[in-house]
Backbone atoms as SQL, in Angstrom:
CREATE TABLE atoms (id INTEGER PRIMARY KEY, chain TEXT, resi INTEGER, resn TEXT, atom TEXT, x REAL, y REAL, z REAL);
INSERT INTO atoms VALUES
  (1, 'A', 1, 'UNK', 'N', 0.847, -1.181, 0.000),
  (2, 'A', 1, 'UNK', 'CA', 0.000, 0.000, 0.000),
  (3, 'A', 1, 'UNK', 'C', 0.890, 1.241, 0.000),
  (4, 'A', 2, 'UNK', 'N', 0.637, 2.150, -0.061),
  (5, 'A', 2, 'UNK', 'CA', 1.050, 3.600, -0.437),
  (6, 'A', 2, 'UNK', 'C', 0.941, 4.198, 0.788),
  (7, 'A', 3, 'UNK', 'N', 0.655, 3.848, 2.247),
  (8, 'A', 3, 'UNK', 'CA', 0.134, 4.360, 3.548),
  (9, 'A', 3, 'UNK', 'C', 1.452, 4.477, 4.186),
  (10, 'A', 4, 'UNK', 'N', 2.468, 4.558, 3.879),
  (11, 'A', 4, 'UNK', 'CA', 3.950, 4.282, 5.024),
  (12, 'A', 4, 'UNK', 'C', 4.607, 5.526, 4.437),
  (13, 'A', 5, 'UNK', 'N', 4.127, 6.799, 4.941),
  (14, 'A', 5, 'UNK', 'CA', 4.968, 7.579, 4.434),
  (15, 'A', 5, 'UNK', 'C', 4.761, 8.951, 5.760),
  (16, 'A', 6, 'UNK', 'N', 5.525, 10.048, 5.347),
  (17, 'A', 6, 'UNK', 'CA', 5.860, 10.448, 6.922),
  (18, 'A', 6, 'UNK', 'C', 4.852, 11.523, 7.141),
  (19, 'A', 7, 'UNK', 'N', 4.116, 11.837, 5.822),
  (20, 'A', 7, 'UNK', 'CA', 3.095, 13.145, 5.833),
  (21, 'A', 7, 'UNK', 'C', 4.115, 14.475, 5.775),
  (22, 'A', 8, 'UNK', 'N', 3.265, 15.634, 5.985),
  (23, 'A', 8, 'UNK', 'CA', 3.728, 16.807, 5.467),
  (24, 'A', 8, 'UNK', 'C', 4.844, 17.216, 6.256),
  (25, 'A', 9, 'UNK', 'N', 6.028, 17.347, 6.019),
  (26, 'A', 9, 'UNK', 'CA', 7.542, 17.926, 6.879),
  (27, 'A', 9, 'UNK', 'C', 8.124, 18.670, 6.231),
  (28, 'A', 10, 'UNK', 'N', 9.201, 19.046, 7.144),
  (29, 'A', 10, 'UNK', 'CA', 10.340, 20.205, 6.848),
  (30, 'A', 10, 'UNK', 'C', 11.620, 19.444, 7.576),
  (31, 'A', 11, 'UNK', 'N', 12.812, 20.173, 7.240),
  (32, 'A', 11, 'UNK', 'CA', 14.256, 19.869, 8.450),
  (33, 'A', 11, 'UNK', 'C', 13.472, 20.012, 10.059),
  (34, 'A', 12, 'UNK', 'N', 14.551, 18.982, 10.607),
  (35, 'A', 12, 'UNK', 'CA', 14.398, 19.276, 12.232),
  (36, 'A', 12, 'UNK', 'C', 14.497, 20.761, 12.354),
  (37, 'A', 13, 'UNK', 'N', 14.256, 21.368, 13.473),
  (38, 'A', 13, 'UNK', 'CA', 14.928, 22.681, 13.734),
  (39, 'A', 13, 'UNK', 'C', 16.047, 22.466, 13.950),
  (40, 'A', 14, 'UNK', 'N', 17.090, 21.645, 14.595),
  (41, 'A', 14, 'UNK', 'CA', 18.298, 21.378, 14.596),
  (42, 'A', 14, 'UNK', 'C', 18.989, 21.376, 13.181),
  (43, 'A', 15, 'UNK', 'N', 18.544, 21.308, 12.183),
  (44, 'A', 15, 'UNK', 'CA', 19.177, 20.984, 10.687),
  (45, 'A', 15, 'UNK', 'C', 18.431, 22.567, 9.981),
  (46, 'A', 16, 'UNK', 'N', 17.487, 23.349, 10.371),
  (47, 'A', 16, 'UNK', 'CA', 17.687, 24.481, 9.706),
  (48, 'A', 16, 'UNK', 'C', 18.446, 25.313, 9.583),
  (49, 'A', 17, 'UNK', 'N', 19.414, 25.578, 10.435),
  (50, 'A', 17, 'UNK', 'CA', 20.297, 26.710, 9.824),
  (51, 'A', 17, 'UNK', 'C', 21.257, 26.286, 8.676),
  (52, 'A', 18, 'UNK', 'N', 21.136, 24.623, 8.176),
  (53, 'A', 18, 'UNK', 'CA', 21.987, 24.486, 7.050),
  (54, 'A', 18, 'UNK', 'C', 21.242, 24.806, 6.210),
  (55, 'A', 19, 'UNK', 'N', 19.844, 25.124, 5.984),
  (56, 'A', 19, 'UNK', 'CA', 19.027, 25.540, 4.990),
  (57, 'A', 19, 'UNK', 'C', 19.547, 26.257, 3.943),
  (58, 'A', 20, 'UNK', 'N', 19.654, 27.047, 4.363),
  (59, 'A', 20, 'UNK', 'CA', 20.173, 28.433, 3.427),
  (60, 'A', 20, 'UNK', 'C', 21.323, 28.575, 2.808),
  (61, 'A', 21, 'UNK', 'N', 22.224, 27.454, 3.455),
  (62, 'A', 21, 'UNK', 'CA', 23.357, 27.191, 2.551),
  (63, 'A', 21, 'UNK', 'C', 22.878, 26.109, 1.679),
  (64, 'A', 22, 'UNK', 'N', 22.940, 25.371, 1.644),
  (65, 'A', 22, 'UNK', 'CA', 22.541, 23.695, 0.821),
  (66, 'A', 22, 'UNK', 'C', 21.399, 23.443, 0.430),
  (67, 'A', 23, 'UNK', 'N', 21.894, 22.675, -0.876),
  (68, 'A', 23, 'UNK', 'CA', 20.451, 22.138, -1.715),
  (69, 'A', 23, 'UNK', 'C', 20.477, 20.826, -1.341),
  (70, 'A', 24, 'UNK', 'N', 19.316, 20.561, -1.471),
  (71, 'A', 24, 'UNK', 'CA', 18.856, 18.985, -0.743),
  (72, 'A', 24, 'UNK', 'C', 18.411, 18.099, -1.973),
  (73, 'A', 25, 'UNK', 'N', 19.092, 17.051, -2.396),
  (74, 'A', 25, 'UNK', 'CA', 18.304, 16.160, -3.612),
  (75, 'A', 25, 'UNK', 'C', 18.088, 15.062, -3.139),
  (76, 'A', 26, 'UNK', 'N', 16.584, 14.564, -3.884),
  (77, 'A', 26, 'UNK', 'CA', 16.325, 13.362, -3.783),
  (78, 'A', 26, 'UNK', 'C', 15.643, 12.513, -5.008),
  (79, 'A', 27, 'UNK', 'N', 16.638, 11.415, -5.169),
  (80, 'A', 27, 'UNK', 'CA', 16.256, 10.360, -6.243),
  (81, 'A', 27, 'UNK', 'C', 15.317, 9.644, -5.954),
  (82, 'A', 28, 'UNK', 'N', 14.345, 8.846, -6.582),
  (83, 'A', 28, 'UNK', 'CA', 13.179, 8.374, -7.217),
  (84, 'A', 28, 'UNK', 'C', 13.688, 7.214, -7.857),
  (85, 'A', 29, 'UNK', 'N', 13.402, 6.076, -7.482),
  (86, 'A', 29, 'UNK', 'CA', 13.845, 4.767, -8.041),
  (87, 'A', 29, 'UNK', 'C', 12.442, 4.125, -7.695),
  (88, 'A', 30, 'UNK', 'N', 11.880, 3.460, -8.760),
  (89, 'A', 30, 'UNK', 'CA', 11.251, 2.683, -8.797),
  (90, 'A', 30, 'UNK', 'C', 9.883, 2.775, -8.969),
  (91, 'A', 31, 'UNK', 'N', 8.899, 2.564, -8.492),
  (92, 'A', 31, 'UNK', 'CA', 6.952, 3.066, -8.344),
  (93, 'A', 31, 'UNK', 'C', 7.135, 4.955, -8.688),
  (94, 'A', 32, 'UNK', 'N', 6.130, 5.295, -9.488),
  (95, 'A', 32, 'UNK', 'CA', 6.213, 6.395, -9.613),
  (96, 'A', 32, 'UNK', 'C', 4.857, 6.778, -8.420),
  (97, 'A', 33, 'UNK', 'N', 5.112, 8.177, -8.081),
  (98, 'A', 33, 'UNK', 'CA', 4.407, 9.012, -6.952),
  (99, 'A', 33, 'UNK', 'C', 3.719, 10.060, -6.732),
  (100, 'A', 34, 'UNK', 'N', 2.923, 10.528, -6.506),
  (101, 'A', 34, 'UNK', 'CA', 2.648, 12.012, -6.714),
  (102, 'A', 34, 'UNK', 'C', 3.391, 13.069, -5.337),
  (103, 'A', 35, 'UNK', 'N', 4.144, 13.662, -5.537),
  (104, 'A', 35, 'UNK', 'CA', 4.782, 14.503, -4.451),
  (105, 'A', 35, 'UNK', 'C', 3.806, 16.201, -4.124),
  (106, 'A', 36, 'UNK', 'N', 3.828, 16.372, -3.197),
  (107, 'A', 36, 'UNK', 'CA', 3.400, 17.921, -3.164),
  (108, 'A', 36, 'UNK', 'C', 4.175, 18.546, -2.321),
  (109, 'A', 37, 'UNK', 'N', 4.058, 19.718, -2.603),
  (110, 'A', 37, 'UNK', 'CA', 5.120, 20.871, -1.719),
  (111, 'A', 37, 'UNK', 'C', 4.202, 22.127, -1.824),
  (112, 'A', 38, 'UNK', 'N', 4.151, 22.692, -0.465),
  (113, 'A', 38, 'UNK', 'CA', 3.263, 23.810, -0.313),
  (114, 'A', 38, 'UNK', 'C', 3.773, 24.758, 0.982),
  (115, 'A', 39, 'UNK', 'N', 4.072, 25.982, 0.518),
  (116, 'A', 39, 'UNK', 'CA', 4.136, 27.543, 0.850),
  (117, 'A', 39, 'UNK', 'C', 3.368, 27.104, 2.023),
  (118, 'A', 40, 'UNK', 'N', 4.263, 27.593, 3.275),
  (119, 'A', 40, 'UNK', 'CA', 3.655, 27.389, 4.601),
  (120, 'A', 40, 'UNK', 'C', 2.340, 27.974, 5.224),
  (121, 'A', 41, 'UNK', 'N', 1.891, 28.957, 4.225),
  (122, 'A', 41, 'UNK', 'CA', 0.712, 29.873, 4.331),
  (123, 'A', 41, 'UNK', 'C', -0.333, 30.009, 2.625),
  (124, 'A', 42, 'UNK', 'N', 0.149, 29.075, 1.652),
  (125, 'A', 42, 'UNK', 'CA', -0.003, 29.110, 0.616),
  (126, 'A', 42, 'UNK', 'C', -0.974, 27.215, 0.387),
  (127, 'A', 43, 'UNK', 'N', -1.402, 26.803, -1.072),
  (128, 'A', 43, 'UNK', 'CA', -2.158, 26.146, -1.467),
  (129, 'A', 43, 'UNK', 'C', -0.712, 24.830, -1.983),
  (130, 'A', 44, 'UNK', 'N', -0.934, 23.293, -2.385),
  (131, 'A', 44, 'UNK', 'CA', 0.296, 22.667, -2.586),
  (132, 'A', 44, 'UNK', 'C', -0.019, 22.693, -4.162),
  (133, 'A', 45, 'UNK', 'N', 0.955, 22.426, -4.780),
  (134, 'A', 45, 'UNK', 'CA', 1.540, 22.305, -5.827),
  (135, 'A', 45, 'UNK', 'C', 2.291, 20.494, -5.929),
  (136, 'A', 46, 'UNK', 'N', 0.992, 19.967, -6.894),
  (137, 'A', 46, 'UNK', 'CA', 1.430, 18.672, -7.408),
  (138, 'A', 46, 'UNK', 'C', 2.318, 18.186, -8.442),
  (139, 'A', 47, 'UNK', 'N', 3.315, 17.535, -7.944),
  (140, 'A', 47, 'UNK', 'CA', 3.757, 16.877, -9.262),
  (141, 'A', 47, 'UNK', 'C', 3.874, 15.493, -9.039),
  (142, 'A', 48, 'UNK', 'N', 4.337, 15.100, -10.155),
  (143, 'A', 48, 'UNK', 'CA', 4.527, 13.050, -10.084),
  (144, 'A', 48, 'UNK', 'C', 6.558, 12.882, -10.538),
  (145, 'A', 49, 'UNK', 'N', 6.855, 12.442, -9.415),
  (146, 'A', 49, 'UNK', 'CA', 8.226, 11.728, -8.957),
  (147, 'A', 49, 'UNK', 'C', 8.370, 10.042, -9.944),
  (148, 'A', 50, 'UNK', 'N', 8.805, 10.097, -11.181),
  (149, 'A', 50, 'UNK', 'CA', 8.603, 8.771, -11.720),
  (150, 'A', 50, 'UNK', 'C', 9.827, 8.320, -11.628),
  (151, 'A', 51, 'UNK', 'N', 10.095, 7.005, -11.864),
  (152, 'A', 51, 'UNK', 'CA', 11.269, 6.315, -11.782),
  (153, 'A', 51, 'UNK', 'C', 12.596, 7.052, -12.248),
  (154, 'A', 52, 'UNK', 'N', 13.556, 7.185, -11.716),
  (155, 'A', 52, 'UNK', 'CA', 14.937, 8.201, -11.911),
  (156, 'A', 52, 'UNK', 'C', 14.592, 9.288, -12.087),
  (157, 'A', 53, 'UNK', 'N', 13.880, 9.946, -11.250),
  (158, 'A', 53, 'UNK', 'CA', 13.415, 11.265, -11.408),
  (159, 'A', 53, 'UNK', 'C', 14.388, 11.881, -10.106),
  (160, 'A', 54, 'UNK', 'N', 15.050, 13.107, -10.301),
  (161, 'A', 54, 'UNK', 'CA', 16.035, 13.894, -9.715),
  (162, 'A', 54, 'UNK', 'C', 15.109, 15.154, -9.024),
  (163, 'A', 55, 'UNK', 'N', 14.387, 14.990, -7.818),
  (164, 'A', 55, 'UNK', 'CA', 14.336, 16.545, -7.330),
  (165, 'A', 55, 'UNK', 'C', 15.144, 17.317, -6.529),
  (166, 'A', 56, 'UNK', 'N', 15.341, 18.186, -6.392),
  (167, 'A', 56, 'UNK', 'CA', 16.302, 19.461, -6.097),
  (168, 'A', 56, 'UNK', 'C', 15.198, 20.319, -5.129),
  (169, 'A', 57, 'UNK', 'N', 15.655, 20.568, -4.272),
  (170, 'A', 57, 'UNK', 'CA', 15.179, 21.592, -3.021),
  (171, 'A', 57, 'UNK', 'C', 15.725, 22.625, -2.605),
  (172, 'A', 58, 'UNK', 'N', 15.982, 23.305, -3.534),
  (173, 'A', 58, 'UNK', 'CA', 17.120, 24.437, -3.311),
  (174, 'A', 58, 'UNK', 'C', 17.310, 25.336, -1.349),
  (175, 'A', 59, 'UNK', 'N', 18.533, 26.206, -1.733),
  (176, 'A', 59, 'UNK', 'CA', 18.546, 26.451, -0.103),
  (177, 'A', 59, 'UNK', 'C', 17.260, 27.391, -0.041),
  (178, 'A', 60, 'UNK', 'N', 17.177, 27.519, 1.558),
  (179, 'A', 60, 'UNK', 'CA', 15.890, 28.072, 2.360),
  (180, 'A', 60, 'UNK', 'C', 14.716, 27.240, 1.915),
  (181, 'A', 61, 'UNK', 'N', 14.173, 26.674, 0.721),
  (182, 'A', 61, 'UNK', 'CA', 13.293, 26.261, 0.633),
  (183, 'A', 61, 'UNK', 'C', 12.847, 24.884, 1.772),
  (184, 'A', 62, 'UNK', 'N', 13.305, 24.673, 2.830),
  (185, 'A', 62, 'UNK', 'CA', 12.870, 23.271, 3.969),
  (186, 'A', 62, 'UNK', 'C', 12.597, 24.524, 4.749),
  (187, 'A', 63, 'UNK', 'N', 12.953, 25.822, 4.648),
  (188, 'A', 63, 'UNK', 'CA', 12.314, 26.621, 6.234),
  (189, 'A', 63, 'UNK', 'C', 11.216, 27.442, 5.811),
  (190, 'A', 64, 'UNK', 'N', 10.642, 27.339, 4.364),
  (191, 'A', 64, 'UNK', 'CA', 9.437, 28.061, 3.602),
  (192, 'A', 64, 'UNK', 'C', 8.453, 27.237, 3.347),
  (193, 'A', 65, 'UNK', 'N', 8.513, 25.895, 3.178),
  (194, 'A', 65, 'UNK', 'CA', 7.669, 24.985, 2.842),
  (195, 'A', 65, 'UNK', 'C', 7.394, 23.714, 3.054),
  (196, 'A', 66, 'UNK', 'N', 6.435, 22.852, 2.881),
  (197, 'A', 66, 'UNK', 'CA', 6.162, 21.400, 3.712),
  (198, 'A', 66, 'UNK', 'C', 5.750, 20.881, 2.675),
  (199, 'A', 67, 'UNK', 'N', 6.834, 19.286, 2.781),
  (200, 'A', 67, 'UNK', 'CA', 6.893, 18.815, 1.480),
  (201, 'A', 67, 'UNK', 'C', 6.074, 17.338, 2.017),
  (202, 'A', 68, 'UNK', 'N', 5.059, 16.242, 1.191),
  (203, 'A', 68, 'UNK', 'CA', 5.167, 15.249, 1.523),
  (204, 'A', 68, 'UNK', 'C', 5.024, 14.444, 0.352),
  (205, 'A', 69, 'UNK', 'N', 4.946, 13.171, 0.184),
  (206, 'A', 69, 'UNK', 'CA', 4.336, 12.245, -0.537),
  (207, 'A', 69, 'UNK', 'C', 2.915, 11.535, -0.002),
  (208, 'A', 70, 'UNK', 'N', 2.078, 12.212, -0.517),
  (209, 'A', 70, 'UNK', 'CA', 0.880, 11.837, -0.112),
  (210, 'A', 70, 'UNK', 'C', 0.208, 10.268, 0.518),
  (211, 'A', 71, 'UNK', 'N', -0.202, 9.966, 1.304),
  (212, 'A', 71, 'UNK', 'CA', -0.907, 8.446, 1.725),
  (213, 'A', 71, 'UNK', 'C', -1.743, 8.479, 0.535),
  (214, 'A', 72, 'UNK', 'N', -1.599, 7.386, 0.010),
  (215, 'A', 72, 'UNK', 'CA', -2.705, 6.794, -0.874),
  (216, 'A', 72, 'UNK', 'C', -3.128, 5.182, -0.737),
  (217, 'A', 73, 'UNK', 'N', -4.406, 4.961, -0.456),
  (218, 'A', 73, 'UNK', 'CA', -5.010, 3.729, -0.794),
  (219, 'A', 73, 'UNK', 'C', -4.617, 2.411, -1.574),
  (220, 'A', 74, 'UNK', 'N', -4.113, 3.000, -2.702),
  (221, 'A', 74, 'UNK', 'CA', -3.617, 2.192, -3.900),
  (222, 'A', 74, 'UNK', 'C', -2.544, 1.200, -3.507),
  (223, 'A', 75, 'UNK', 'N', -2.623, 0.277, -4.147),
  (224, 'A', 75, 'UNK', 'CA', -1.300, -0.764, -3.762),
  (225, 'A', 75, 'UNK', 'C', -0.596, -0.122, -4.775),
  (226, 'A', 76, 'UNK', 'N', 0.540, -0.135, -4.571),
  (227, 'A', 76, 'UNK', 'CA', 1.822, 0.494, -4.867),
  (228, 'A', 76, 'UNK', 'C', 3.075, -0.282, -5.368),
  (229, 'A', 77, 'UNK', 'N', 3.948, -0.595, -6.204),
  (230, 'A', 77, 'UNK', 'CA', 4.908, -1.278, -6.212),
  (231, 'A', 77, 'UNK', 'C', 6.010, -0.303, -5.331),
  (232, 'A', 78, 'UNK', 'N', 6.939, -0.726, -5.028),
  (233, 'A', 78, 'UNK', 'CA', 8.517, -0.486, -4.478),
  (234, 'A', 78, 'UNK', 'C', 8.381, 0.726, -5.101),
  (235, 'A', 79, 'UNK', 'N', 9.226, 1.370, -3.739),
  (236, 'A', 79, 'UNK', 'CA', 10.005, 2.724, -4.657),
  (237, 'A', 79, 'UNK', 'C', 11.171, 3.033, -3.275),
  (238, 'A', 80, 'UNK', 'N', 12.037, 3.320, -3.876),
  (239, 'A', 80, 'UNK', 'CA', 12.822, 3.464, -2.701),
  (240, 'A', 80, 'UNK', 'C', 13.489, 5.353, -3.077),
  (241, 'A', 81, 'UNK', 'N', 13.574, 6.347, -1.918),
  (242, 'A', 81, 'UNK', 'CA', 14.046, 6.987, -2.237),
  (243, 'A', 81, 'UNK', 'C', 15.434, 7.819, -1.747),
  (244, 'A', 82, 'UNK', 'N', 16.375, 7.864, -2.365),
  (245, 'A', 82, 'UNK', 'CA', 17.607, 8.550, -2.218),
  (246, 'A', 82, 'UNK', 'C', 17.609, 10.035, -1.828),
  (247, 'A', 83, 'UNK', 'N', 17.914, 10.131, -0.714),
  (248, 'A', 83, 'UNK', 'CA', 18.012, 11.583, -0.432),
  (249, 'A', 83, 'UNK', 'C', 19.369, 11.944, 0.320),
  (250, 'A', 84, 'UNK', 'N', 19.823, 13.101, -0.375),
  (251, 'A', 84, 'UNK', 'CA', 21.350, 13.595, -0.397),
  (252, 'A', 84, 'UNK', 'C', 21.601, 15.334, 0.337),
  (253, 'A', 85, 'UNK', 'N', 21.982, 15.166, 1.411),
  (254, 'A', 85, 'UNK', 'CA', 21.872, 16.584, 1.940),
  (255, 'A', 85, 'UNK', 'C', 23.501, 16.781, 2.623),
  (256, 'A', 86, 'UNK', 'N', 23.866, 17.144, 3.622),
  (257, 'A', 86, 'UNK', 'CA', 25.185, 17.601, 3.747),
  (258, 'A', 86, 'UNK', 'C', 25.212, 17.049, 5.516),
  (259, 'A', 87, 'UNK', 'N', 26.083, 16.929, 5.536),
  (260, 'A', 87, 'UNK', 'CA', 26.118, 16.184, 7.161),
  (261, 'A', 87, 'UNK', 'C', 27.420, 17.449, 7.729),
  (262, 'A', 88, 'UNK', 'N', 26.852, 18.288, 9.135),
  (263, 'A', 88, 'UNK', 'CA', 28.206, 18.656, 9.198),
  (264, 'A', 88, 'UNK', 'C', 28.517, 18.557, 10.265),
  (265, 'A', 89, 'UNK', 'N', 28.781, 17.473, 10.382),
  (266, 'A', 89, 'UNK', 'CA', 29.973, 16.878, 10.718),
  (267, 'A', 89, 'UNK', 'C', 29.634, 16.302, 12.984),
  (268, 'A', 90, 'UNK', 'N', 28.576, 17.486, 13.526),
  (269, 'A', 90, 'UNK', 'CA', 28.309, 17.783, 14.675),
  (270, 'A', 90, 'UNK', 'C', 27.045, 16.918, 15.000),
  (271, 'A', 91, 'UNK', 'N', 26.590, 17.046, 16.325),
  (272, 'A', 91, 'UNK', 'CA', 25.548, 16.508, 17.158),
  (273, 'A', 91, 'UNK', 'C', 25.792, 14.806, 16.926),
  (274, 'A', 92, 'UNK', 'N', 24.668, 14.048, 16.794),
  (275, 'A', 92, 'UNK', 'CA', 23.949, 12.825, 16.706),
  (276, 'A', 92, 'UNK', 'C', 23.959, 12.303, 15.408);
């Protein structure tokens, strides 16, 4: 099923101040998805994440907006996704 997913988020507050420096990508392997991202005071904006699909989250955008992959009903094949952000180096 399509139900195992984390709902609408942003960075910890602990990981926002890398915001604004770093872009955040994440690969798309496998089941294609519908993703939304929506303006913290604004309406979401749909798109579909298909197999090797590359999104880009440029900086500040995790402290402006809440991104999720929607719960859906539907049985779903696999999708696994790659996400690439910057580790520096501190805390946990």
């Amino acid at each position: 099923m399509g139900d195992l997913v984390p709902g609408q988020h942003r960075l910890a507050r602990r990981q926002r101040t890398i915001d604004g420096i770093y872009a955040i990508a994440s690969l798309s392997l496998g089941s294609c998805r519908k993703f939304q991202i929506k303006p913290r005071n604004g309406k979401p904006t749909d798109f579909w994440l298909e197999h090797g699909s590359l999104l880009v989250m440029h900086p500040g955008c995790q402290s402006t907006h809440l991104h999720q992959v929607p719960k859906t009903n539907k049985v779903v094949s696999t999708r696994i996704n790659l996400t690439f952000r910057p580790h520096t180096g501190g805390g946990r």
